[in-house]
Backbone bond lengths (Angstrom), bond angles and torsions (degrees), N, CA, C in turn:
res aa  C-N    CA-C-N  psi(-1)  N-CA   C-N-CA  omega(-1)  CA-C   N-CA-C  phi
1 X - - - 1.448 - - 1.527 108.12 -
2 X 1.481 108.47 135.71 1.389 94.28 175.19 1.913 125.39 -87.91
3 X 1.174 104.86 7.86 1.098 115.61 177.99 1.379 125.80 166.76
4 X 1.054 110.92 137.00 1.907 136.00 -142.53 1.844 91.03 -105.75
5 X 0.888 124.58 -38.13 1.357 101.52 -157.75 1.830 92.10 -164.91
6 X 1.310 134.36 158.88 1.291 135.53 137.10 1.367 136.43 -70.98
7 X 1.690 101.61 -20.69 0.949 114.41 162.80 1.455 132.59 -71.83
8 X 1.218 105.40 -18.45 1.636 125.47 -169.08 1.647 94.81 -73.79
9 X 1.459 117.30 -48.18 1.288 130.00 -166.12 1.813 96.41 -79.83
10 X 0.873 111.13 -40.04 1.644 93.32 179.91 1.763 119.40 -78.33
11 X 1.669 103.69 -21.08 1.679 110.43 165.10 1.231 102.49 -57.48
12 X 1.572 134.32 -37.99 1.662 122.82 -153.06 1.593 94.46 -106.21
13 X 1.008 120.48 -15.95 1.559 114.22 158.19 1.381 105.65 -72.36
14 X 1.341 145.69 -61.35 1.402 117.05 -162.03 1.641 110.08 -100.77
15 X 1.765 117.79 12.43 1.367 99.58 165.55 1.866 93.83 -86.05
16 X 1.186 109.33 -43.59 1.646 95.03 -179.09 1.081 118.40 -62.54
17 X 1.709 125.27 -26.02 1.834 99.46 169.52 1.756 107.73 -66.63
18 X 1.377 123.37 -26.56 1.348 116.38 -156.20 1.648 104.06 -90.60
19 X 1.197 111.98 -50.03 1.485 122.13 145.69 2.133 119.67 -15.77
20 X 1.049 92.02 -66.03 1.543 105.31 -179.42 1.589 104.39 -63.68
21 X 1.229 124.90 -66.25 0.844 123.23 172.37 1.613 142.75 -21.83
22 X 1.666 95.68 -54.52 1.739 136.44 179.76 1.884 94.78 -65.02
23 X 1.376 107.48 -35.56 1.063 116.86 -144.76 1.694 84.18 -73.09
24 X 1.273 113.10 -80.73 1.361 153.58 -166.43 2.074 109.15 -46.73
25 X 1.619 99.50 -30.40 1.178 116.43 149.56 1.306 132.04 -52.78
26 X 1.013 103.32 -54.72 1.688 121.57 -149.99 2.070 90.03 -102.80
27 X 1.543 125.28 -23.21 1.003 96.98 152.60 1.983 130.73 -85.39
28 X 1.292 73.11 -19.09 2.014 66.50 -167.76 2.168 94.34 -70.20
29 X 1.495 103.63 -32.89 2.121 88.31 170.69 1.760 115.33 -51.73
30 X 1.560 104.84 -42.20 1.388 100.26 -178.78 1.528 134.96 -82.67
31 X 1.758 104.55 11.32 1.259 116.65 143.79 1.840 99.35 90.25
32 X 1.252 109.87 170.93 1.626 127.28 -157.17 1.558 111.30 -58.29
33 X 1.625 92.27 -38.47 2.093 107.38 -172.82 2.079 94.96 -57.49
34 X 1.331 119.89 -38.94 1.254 108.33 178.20 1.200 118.33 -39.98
35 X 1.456 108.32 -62.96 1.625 109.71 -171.18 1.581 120.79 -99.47
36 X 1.409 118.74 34.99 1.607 137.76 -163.37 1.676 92.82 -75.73
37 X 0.984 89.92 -178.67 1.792 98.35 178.82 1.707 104.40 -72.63
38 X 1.446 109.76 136.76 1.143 122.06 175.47 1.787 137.07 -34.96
39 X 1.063 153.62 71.40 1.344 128.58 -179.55 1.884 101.53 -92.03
40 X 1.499 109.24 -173.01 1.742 94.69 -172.84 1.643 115.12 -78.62
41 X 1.977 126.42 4.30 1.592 90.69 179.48 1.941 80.53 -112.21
42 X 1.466 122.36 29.77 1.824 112.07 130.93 1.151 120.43 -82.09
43 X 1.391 116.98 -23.01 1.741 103.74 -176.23 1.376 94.75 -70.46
44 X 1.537 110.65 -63.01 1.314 107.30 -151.07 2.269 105.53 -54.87
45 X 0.770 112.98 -38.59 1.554 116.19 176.96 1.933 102.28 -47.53
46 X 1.469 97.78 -40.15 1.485 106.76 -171.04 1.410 110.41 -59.12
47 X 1.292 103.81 -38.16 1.958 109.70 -153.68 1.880 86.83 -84.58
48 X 1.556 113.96 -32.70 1.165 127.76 -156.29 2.048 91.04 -63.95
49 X 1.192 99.38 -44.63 1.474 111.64 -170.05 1.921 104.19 -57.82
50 X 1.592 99.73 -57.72 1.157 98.97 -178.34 1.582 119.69 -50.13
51 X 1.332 130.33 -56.57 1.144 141.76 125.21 1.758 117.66 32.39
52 X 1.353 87.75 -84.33 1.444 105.55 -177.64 1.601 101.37 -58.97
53 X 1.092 94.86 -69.92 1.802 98.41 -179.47 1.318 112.02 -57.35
54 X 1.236 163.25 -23.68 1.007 136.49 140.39 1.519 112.95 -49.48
55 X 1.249 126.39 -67.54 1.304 93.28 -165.57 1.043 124.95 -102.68
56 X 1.475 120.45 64.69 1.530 140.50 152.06 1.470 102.13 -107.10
57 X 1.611 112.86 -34.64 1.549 110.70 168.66 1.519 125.21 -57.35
58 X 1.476 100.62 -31.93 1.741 96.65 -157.15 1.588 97.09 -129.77
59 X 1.414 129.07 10.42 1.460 108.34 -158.85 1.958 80.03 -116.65
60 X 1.379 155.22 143.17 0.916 172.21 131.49 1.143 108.91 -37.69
61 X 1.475 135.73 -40.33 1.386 132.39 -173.20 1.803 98.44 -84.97
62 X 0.882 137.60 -24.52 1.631 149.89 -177.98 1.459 95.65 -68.42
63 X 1.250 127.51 144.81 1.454 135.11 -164.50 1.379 95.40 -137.66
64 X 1.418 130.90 125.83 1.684 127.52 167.29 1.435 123.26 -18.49
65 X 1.257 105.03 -34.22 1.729 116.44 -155.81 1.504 88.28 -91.05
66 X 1.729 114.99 -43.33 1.381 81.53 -174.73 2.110 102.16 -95.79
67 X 0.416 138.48 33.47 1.543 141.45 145.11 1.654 108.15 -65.71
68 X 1.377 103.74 -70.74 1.273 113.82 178.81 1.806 116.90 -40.72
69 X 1.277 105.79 -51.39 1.518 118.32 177.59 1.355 101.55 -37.75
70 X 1.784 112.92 -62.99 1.822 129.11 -136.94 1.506 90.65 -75.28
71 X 1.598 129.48 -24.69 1.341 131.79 -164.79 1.510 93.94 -83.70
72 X 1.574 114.81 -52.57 1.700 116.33 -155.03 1.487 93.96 -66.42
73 X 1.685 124.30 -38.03 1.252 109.19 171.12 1.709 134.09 -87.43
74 X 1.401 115.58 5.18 1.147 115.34 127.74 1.694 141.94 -55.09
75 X 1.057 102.81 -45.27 1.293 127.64 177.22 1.823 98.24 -57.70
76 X 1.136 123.89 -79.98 1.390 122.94 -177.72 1.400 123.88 -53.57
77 X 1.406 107.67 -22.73 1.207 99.72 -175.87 1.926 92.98 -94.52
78 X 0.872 116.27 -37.40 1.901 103.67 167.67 1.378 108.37 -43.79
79 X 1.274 130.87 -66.30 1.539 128.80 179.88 1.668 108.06 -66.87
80 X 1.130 141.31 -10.17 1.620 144.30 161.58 2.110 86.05 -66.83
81 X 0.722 102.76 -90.87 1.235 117.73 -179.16 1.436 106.69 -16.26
82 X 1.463 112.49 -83.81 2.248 105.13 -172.99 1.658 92.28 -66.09
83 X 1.408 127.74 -11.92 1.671 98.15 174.16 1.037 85.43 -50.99
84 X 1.601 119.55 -94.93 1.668 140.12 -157.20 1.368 98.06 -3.46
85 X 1.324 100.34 -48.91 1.909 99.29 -139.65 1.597 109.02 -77.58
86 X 1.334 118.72 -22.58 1.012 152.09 176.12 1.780 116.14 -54.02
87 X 1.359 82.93 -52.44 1.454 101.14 179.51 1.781 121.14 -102.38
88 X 1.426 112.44 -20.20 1.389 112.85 174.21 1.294 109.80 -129.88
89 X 1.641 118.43 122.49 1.956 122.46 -176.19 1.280 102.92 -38.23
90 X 1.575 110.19 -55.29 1.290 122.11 -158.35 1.837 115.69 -49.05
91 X 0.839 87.74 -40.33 1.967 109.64 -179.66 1.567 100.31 -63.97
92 X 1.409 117.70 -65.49 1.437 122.83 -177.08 1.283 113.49 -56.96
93 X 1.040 115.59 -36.06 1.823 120.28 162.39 1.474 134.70 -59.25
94 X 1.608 92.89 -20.28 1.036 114.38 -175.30 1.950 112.90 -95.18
95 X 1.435 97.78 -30.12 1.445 105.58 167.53 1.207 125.21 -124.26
96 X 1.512 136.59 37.79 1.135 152.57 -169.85 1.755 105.52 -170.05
97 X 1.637 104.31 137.49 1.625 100.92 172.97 1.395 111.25 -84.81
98 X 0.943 136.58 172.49 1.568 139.32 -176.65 1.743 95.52 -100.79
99 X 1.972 104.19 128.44 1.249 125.74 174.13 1.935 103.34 -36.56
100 X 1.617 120.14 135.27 1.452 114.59 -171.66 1.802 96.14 -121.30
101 X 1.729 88.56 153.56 1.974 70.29 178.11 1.279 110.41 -136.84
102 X 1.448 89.84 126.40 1.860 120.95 -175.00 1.121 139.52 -75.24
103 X 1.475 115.26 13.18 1.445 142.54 -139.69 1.964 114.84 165.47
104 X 1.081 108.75 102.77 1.487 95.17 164.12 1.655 89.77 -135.81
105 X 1.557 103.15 149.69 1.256 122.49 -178.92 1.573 118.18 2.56
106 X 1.502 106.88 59.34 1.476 119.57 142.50 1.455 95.00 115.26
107 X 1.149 132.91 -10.77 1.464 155.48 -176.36 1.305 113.01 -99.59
108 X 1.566 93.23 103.71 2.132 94.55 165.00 1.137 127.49 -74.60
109 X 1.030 136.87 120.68 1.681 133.41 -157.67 1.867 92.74 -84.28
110 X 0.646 120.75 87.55 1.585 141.62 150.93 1.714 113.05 -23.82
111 X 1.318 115.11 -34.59 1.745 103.45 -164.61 1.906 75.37 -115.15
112 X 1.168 142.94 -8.75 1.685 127.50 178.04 1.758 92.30 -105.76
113 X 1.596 136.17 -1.26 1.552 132.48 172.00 1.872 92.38 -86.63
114 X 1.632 111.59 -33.19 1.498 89.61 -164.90 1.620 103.21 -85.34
115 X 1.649 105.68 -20.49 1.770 101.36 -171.37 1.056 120.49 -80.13
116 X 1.485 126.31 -19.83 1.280 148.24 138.68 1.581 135.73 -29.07
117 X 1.717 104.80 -51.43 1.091 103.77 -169.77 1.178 116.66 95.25
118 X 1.466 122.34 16.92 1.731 114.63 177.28 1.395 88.96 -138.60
119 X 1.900 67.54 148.02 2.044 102.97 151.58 0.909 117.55 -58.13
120 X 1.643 90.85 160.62 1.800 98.90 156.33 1.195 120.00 -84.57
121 X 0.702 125.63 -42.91 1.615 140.54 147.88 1.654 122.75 -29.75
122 X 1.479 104.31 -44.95 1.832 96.00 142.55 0.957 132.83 -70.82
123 X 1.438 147.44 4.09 1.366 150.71 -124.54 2.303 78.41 -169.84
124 X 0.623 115.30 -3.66 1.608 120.69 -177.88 1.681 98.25 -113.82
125 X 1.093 119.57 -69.86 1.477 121.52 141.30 1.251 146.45 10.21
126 X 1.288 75.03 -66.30 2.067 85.93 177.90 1.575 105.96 -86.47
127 X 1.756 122.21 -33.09 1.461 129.32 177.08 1.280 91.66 -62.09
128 X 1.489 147.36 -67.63 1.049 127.97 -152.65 1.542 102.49 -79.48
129 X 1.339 135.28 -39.07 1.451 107.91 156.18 1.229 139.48 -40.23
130 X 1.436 123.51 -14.82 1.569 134.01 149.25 1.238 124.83 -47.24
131 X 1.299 99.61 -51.59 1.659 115.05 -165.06 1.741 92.72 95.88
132 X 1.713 119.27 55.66 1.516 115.25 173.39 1.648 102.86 -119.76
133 X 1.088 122.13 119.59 1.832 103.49 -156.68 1.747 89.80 -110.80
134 X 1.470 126.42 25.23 1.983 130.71 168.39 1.113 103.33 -139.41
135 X 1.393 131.90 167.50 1.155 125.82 176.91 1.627 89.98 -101.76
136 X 1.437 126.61 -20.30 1.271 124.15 -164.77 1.890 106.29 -80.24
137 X 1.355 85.05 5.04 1.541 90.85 -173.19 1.835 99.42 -94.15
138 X 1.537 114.33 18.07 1.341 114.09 169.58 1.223 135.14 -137.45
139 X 0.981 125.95 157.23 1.330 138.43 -179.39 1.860 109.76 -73.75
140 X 1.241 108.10 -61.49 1.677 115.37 -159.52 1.517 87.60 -156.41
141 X 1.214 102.04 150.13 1.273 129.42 169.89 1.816 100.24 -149.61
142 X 1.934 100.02 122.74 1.768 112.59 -172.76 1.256 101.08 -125.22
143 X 1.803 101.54 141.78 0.900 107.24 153.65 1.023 124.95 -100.64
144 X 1.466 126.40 135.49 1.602 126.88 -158.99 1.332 112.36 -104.09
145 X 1.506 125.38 144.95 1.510 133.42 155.95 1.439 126.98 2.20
146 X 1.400 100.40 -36.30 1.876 104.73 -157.94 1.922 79.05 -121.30
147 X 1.571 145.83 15.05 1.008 105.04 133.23 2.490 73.00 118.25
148 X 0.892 118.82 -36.18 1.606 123.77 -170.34 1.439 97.03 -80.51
149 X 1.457 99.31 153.75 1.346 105.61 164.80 1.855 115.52 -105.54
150 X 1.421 87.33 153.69 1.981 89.38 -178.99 1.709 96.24 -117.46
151 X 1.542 107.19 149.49 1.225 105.36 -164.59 1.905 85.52 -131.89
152 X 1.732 106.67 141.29 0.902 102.84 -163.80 1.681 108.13 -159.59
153 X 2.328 94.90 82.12 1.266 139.62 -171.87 1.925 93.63 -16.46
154 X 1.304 91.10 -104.21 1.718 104.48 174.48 1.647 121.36 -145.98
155 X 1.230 90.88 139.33 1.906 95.55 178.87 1.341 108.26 -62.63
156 X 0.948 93.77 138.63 1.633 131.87 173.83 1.646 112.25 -83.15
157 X 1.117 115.90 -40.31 1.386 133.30 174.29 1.602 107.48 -142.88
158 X 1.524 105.19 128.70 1.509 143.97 136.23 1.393 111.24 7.51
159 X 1.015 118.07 -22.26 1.442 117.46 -157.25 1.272 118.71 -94.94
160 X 1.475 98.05 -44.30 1.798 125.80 177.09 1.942 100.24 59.45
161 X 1.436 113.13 40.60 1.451 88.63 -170.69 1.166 123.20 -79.56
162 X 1.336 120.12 3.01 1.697 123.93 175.89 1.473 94.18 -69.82
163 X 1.624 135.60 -24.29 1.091 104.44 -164.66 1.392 104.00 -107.10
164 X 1.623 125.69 27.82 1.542 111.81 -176.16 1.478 106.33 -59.93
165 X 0.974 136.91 -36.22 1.638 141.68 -141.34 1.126 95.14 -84.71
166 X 1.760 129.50 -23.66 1.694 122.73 -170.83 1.200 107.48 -84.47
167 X 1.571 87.86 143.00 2.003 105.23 -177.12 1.918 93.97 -63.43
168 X 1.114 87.42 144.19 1.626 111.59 159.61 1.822 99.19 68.27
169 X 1.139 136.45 4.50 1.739 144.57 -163.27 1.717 88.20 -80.35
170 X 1.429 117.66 116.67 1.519 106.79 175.35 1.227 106.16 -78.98
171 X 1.048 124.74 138.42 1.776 170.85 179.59 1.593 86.42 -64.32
172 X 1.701 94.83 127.10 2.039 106.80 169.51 1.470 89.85 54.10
């Protein structure tokens, strides 16, 4: 059937304008970390969102208010969540993978390309998205949390402390 009711069509017009709205609110209050680059408990919040909004859009038994609810408590519990994580390792470990490294000084680490899941050829990739045309022309090549790689020419200082946080990065 192509259509059940007129009424049906004017419910999904104003739960989706009011819906969208609630939506679009309630992310820009809960600030930038909402919509930051992806790792998997943003997807999963993401799909969770879509979710909701569909079926506050299309399900008749779903009432605005509670649409609105299932988002605001998504929403809080995402920002409950990077507080924690923010403030305790243990938490961030718990919802974030630890930066891996795919490259140290000119050397592809072979057993962190297979545990990973990457090429060399991704890891070739990202240098020539630099504008790095050797691999010996590097220091580190990371794979990061949200899934990107960071490319990282040569230290300047001894210290390397951008890279304490990477698995396997030797220390001093």
């Amino acid at each position: 059937m192509l259509l059940d009711s007129p009424e049906a069509l004017l419910r999904t017009l104003v739960v989706g304008v009011l819906a969208y709205v609630i939506l679009v609110l309630l992310l820009r209050v809960s600030g930038k970390r909402t919509l930051s680059k992806w790792n998997a408990f943003d997807f999963v919040v993401t799909v969770a969102f879509g979710s909701i909004l569909s079926t506050a859009l299309l399900s008749p038994d779903t009432t605005v208010a509670q649409g609105a609810l299932a988002i605001t408590i998504l929403v809080v519990l995402q920002f409950a969540i990077t507080w924690l994580s923010v403030r305790f390792g243990l938490v961030q470990r718990w919802i974030k993978s630890q930066p891996a490294l795919l490259l140290l000084r000119g050397e592809l680490q072979q057993d962190t390309l297979k545990r990973e899941r990457v090429t060399e050829g991704e890891v070739r990739a990202a240098l020539r998205a630099r504008g790095v045309g050797a691999l010996e022309e590097v220091e580190a090549v990371v794979l990061e949390t949200d899934g990107s790689f960071s490319v990282i020419q040569t230290l300047k200082s001894s210290s390397a402390s951008a890279l304490l946080d990477v698995e396997d990065y030797p220390a001093g």
